[in-house]
Backbone bond lengths (Angstrom), bond angles and torsions (degrees), N, CA, C in turn:
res aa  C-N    CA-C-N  psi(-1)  N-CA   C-N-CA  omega(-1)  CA-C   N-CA-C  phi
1 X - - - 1.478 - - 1.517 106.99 -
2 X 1.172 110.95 135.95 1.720 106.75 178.36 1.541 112.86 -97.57
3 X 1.179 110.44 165.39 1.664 129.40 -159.42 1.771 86.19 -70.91
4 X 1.193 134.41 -22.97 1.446 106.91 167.32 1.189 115.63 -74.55
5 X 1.499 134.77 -51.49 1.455 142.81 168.09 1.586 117.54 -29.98
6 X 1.651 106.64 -42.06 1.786 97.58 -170.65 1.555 88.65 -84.54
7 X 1.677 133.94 -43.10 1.497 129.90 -177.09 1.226 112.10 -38.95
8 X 1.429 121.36 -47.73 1.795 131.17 176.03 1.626 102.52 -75.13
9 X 1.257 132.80 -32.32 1.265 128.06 174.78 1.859 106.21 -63.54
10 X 1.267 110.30 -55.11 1.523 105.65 -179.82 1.118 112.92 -61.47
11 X 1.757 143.79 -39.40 0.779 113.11 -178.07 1.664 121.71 -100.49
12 X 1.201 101.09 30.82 1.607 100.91 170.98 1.382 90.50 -73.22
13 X 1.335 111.00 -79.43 1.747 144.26 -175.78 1.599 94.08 -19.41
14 X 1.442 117.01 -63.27 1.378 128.91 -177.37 2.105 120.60 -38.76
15 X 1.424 82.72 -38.00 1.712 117.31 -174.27 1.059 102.84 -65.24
16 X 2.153 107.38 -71.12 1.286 113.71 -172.72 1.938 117.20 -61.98
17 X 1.819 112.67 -18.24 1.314 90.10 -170.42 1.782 98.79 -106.92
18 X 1.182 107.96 23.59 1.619 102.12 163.03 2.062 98.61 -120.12
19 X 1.113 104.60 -0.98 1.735 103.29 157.28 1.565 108.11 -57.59
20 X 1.610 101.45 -69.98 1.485 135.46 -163.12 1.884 75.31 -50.50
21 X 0.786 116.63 -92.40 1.849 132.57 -147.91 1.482 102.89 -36.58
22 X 1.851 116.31 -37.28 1.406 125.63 173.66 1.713 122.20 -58.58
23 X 1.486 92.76 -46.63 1.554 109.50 163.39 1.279 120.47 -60.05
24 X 1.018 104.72 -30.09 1.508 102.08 -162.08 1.662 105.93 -89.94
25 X 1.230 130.31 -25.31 1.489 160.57 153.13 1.121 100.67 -36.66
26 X 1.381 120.84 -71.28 1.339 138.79 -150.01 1.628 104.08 -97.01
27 X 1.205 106.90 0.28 1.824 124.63 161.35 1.531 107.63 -62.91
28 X 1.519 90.36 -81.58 1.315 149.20 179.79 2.050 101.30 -31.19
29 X 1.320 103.83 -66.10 1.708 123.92 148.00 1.302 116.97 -17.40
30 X 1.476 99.76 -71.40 1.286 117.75 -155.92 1.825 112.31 -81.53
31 X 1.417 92.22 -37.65 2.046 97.05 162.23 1.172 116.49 -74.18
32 X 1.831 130.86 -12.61 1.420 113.51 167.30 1.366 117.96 -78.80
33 X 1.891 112.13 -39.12 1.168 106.70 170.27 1.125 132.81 -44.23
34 X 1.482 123.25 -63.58 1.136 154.70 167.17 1.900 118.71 -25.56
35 X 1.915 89.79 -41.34 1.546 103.96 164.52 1.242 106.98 -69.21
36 X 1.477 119.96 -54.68 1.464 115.45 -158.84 1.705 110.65 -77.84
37 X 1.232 137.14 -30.39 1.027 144.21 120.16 1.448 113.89 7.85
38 X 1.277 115.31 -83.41 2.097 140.77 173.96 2.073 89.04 -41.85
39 X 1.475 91.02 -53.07 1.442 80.18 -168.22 1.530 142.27 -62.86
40 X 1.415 78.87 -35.35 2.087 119.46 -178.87 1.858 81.95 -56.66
41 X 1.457 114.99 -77.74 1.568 136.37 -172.40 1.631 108.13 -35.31
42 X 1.156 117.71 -30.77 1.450 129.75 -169.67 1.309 90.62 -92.04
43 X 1.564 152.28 -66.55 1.234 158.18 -118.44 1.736 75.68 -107.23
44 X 1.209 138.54 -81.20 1.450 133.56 172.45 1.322 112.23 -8.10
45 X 1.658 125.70 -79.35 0.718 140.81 -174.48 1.617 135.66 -40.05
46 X 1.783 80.31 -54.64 1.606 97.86 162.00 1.467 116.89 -48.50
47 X 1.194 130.52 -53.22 1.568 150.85 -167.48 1.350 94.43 -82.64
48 X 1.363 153.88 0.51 1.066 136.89 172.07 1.704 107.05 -110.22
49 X 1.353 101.19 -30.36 1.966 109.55 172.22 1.931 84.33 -79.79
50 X 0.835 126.89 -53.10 1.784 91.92 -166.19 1.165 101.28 -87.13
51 X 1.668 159.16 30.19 0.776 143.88 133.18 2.044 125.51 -80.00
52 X 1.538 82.17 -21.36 1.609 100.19 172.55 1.642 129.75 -79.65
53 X 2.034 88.54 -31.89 1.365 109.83 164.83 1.324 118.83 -58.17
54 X 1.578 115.52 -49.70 1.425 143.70 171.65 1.541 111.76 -40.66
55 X 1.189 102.77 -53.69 1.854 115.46 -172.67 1.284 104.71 -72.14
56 X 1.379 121.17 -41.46 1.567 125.85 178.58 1.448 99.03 -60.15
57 X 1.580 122.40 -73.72 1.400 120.57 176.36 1.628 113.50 -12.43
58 X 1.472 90.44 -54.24 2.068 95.81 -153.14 1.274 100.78 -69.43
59 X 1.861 131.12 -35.99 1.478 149.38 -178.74 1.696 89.72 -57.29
60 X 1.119 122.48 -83.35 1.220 127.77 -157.73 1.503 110.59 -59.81
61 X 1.561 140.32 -32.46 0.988 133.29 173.31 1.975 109.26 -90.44
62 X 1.017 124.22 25.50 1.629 132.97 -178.87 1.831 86.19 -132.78
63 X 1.478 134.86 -28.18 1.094 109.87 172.92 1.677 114.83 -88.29
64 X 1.529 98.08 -11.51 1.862 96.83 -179.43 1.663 96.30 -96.93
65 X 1.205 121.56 -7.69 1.572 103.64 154.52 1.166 128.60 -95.22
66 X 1.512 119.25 -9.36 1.550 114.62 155.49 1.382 122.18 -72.93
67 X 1.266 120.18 -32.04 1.268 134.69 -179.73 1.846 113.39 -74.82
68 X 1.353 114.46 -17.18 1.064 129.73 -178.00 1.602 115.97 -102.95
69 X 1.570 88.91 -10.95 1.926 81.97 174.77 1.574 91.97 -122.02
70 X 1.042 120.55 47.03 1.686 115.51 -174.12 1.723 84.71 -133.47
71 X 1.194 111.63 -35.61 1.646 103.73 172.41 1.532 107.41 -80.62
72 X 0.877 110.49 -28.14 1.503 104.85 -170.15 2.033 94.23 -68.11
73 X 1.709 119.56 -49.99 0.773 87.52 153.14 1.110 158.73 105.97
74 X 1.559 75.20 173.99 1.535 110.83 172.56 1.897 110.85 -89.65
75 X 1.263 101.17 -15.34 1.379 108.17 159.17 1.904 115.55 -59.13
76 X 1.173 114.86 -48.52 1.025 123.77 -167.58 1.700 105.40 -78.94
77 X 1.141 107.92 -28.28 1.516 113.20 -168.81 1.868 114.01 -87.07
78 X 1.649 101.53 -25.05 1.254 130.80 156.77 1.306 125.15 -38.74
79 X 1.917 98.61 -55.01 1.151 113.86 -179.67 1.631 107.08 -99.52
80 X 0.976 149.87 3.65 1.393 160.49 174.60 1.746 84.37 -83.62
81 X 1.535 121.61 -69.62 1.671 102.83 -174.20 1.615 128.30 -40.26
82 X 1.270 83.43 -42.45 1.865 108.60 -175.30 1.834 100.62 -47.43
83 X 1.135 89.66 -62.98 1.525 103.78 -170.92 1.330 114.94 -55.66
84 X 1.880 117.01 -53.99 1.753 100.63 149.49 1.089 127.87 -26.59
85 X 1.296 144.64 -69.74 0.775 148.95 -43.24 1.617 77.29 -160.80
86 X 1.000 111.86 -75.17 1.380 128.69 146.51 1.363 126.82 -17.60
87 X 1.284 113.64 -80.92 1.407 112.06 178.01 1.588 111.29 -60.43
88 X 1.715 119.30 -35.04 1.391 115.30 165.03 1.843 123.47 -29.41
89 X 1.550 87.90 -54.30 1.404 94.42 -170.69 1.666 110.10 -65.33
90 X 1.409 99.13 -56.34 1.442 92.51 154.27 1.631 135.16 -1.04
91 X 1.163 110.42 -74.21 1.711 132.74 -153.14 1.398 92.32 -89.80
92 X 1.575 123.11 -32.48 1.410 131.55 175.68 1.995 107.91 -62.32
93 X 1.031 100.38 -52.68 1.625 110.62 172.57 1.314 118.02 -61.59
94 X 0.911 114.57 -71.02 1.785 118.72 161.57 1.484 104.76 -37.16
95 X 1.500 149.54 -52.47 1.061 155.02 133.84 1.373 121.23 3.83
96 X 2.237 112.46 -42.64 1.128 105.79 -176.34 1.705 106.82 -120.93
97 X 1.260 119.21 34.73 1.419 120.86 -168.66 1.522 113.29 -64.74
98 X 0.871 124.48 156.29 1.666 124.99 -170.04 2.119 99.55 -66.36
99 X 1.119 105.63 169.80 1.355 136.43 -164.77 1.864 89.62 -61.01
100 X 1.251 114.09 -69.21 1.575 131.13 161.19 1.297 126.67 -19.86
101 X 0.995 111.27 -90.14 1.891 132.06 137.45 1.334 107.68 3.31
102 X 1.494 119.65 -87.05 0.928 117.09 179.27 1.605 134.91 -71.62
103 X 1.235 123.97 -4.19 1.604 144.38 179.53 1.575 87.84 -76.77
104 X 1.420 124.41 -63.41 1.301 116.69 -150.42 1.253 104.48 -94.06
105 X 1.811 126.33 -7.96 1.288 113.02 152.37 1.679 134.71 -46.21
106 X 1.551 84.40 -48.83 1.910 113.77 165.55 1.709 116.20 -38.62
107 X 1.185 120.70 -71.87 0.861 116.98 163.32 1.504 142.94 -76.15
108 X 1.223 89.81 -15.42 2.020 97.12 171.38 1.636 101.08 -53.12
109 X 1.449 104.23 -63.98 1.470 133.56 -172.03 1.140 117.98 -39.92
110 X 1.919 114.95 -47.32 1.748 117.52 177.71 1.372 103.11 -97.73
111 X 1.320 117.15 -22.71 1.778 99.68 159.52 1.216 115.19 -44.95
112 X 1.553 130.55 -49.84 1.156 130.86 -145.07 1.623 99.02 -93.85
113 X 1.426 135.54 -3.33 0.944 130.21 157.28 1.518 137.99 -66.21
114 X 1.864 93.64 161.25 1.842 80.02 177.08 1.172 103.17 -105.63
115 X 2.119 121.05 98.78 1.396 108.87 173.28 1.288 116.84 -140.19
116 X 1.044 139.66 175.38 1.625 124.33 -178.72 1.465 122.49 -83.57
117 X 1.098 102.04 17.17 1.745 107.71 -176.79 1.009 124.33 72.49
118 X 1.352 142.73 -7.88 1.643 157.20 164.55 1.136 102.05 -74.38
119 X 1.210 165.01 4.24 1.286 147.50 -156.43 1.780 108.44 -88.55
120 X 1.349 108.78 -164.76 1.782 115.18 -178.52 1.184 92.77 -129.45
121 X 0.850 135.13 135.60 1.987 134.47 138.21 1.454 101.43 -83.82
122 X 1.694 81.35 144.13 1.999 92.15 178.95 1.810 82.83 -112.58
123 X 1.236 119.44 158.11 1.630 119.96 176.95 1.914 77.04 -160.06
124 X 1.457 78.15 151.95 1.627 98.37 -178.15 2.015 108.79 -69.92
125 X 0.831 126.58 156.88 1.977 121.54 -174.64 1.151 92.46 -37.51
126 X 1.360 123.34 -89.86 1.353 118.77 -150.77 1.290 126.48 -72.45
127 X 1.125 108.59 7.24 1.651 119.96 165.04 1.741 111.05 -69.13
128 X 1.410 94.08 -49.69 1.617 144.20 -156.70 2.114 78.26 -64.33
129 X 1.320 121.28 -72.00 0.698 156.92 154.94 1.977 125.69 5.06
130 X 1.340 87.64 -71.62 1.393 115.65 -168.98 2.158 111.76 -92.59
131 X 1.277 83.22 -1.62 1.520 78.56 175.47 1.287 111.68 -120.91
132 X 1.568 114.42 165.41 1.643 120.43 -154.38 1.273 121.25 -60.86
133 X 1.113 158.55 -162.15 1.144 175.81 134.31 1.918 103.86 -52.33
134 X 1.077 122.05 -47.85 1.311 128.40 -150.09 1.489 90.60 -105.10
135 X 1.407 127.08 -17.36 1.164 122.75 -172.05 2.131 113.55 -55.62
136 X 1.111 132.61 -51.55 1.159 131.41 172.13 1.837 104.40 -43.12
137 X 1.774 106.48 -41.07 1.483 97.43 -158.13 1.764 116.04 -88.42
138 X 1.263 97.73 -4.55 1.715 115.90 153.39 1.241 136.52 -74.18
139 X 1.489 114.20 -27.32 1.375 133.87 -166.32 1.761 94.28 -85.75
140 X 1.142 93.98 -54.46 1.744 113.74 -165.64 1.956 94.31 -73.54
141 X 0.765 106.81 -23.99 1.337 101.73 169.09 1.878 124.69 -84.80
142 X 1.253 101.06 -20.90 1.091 117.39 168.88 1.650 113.61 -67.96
143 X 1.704 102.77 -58.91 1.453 96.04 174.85 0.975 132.72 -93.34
144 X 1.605 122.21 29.50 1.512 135.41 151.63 1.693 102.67 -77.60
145 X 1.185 94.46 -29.64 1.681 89.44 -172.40 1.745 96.00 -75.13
146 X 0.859 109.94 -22.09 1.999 116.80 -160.16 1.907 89.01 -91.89
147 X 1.361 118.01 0.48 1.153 110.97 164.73 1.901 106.66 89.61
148 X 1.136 106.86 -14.22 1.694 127.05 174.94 1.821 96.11 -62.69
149 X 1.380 113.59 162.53 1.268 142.33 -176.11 1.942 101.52 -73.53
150 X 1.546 121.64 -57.23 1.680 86.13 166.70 1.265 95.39 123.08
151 X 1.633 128.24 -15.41 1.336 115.69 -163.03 1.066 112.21 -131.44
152 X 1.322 134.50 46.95 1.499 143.30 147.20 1.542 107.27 -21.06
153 X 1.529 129.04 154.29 1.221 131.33 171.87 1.693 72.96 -172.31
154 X 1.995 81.53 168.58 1.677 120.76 -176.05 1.461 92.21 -86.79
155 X 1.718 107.95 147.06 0.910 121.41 155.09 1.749 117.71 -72.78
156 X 0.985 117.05 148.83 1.457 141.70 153.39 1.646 107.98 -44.15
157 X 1.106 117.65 -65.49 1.313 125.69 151.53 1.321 124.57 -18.85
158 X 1.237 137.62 132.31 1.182 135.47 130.29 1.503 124.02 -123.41
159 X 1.735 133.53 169.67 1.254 145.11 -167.70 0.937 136.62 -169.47
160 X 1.526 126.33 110.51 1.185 134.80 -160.46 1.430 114.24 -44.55
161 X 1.303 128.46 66.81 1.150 118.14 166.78 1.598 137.16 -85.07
162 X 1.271 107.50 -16.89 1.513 105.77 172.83 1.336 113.82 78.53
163 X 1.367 119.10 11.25 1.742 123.43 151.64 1.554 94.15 153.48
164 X 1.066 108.52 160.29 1.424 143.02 175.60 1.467 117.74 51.25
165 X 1.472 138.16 -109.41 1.323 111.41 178.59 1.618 95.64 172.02
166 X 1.501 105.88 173.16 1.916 109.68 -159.12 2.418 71.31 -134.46
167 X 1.844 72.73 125.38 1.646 88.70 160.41 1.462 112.51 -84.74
168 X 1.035 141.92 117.29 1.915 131.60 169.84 1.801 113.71 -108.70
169 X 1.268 104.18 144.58 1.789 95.88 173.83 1.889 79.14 -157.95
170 X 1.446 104.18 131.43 1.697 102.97 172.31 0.845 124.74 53.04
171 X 1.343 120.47 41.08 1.795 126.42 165.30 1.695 103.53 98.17
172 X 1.469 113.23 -30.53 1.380 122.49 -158.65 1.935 105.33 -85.20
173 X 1.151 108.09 120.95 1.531 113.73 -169.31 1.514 98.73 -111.56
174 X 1.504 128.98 132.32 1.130 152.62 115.41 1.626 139.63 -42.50
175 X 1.296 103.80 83.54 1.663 92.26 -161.32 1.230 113.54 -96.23
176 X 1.099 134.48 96.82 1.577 138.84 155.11 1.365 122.70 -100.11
177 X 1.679 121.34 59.39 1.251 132.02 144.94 1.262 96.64 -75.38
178 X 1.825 104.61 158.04 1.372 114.81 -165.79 2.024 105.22 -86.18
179 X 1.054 96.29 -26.69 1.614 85.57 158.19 1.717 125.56 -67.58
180 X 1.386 91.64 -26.60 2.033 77.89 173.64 1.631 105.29 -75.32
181 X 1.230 96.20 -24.76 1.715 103.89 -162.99 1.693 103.98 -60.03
182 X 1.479 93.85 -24.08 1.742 96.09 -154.77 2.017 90.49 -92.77
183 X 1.290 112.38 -30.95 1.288 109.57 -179.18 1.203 102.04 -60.13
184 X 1.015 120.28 -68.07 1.700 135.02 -167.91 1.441 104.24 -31.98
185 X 1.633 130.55 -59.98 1.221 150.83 -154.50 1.450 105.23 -100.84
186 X 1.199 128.42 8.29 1.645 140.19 -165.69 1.438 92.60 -90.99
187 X 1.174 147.60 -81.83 2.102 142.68 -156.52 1.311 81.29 -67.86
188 X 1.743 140.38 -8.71 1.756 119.01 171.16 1.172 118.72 -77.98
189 X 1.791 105.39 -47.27 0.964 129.50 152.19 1.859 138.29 -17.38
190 X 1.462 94.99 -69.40 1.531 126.99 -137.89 2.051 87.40 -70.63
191 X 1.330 115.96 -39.63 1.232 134.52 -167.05 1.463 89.38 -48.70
192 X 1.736 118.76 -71.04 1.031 133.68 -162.05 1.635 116.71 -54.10
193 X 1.524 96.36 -49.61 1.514 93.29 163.30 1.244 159.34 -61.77
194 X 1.750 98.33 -17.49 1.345 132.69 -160.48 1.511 83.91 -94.51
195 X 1.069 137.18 -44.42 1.143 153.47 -146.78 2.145 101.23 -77.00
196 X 1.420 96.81 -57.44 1.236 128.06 -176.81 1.849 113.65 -56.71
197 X 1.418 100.16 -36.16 1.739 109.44 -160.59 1.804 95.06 -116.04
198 X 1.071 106.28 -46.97 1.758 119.72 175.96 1.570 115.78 -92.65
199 X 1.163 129.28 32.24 1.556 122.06 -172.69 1.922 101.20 -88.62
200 X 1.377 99.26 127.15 1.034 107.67 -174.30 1.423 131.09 86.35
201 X 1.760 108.92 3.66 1.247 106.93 -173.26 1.937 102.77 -132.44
């Protein structure tokens, strides 16, 4: 073989093993990128499922607190009927107390006031109605004894009140119908009842 033949022989060989070494580099290159790439894509990824996880979390716990104050509510509004409902019947009963009952409510009630004894009661007709003849001249006798003036009389007036009756003297009204009675005494009330029909719930 002559000294040109092995010169062209080395540098084929020379060629092919800095080909090979370029390739092999540029392999080598191309699987780190390719890793770090995988990696970048993974680290993305990750941060986009727990940010998605995250958003679901926040959706699903804002729909179990809407859903959780929508029972409450109608829980509450449930029990808001009840409680009408209730005290209705209430004011309805008191409404039908015997003839008795209601006489000595009358006077328990303006005894126990602070008034000068002149006043009017307004009572609805048949309130107006259903009581004695002598009833004013007992009452008024009562609060002569209580040291009061003595001269209660009926109003001219009457008003559907549905039990008991409004004292007036000078514009100034006293209302003890049994519906004011029951408003008035209802958040005193309401505890006790709520307590009674809803305990534990």
């Amino acid at each position: 073989m002559s000294n040109l033949e092995n010169l062209t022989s080395k540098i084929i060989k020379d060629a092919e093993f800095k080909a090979d070494s370029i390739l092999k580099e540029a392999q080598n290159k191309e699987a780190e990128i390719i890793s770090k790439k995988v990696e970048a894509a993974s680290k993305v990824t990750s941060i986009i499922l727990e940010s998605a996880t995250l958003e679901a979390k926040a959706i699903i716990d804002r729909a179990i607190s809407k859903a959780e104050l929508e029972v409450r509510n109608k829980k509450l509004l449930a029990k808001q009927e009840v409680m009408d409902k209730v005290f209705k019947e209430a004011e309805h009963r008191l409404s039908k107390i015997n003839l008795e009952v209601f006489q000595q409510y009358v006077k328990t009630s303006i005894l126990s006031l602070d008034i000068d004894g002149d006043e009017k009661i307004i009572m609805s007709i048949d309130d107006k109605a259903k009581l004695p003849q002598n009833f004013l001249e007992e009452l008024n006798n009562m609060l002569i004894a209580n040291g009061k003036i003595g001269n209660i009389e009926f109003s001219d007036e009457t008003r559907d009140l549905n039990g008991g009756y409004i004292l007036t003297k000078g514009g100034i009204e006293i209302n003890n119908s049994f519906k004011s009675m029951i408003s008035s005494f209802r958040d005193e009330l309401e505890y006790g009842v709520n307590k009674i029909l809803f305990d534990g719930n």
